[in-house]
N, C-alpha and C positions, 0 to 999 in steps of 0.2 A: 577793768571796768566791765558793767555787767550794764546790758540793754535790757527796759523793765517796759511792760502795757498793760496797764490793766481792763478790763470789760467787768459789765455784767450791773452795774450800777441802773439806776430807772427811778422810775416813781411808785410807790407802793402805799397804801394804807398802813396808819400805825396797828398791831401787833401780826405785821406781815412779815413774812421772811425773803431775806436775796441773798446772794450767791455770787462776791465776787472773784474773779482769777486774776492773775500774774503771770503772764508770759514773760520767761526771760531768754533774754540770745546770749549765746558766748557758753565755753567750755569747762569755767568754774565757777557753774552754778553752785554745785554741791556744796563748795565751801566758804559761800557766805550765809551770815545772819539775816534771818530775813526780818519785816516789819511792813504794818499798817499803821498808817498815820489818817488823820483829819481835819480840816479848816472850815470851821462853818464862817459864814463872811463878816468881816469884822475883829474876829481871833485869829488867837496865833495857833499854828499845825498842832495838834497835840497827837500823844501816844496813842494808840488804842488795843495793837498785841503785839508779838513778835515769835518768832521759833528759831532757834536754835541751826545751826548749818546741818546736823544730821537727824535733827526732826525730834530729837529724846527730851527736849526743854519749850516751856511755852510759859508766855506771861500774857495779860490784860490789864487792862485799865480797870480802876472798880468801878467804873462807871457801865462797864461791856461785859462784865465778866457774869458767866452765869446764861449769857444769851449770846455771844459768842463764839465762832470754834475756830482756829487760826492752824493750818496744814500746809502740810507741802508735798510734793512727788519728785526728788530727786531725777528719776530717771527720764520724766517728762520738762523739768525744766519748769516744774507750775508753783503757784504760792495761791491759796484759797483763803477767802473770809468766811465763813456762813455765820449769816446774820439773822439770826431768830427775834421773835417780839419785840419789834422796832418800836421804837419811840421818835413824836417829832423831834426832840433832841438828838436824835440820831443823823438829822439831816446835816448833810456835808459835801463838800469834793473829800472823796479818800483816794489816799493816794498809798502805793507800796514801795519799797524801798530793801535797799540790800548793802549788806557794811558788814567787816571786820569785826568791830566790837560789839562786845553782849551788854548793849547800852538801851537808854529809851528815849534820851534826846533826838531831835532832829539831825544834830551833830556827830552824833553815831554812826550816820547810814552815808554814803558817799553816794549813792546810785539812786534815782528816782527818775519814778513813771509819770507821764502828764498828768494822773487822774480820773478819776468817774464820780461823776454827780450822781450821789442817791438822795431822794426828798423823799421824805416820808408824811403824808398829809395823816392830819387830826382830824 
């Protein structure tokens, strides 16, 4: 099991950008999948990217994609969102996550972070 935190979530105006991270503990980092998830209130967690354990593979949601950039730093133990020209529909708790499989389900990832609320006002 892998210990996940993320920061860097806030309040921003829509087409603002934020920057969030992923602190993980524990010594294999490197060889899980990572992922971004989101629950705005009321719905259920849905996908938003994911990257690969050694960094060579990335996916998004079509809904993110394009304004998006989902990273990692092995050697730092970090996981990055950058979040360009936000939209209120962007507002959520996201949350990041770390698994075995090269999945997009919630059920994919075994390891999850409490969370950071980004609101993005209109």
């Amino acid at each position: 099991q892998v210990q996940l935190a993320e920061s860097g979530g806030g309040l921003v105006q829509a087409g603002g950008s934020l920057r969030l991270s992923c602190a993980a503990s524990g010594r294999t980092f490197s060889t899980y999948n990572m992922g971004w998830f989101r629950q705005a209130p009321g719905k259920d967690r849905e996908f938003v990217a994911r990257i690969s354990w050694n960094g060579d593979n990335t996916s998004y949601a079509d809904s993110v994609k394009g304004r998006f950039t989902i990273s990692r730093g092995n050697a730092k133990n970090t996981m990055s969102l950058q979040m360009n020209s936000l939209k209120a529909d962007d507002t959520a708790v996201y949350y990041c996550a770390a698994g075995m499989n090269w999945g997009i389900r919630p059920a994919d990832f075994g390891s999850w972070g409490q969370g950071t609320q980004v609101t993005v006002s209109s």
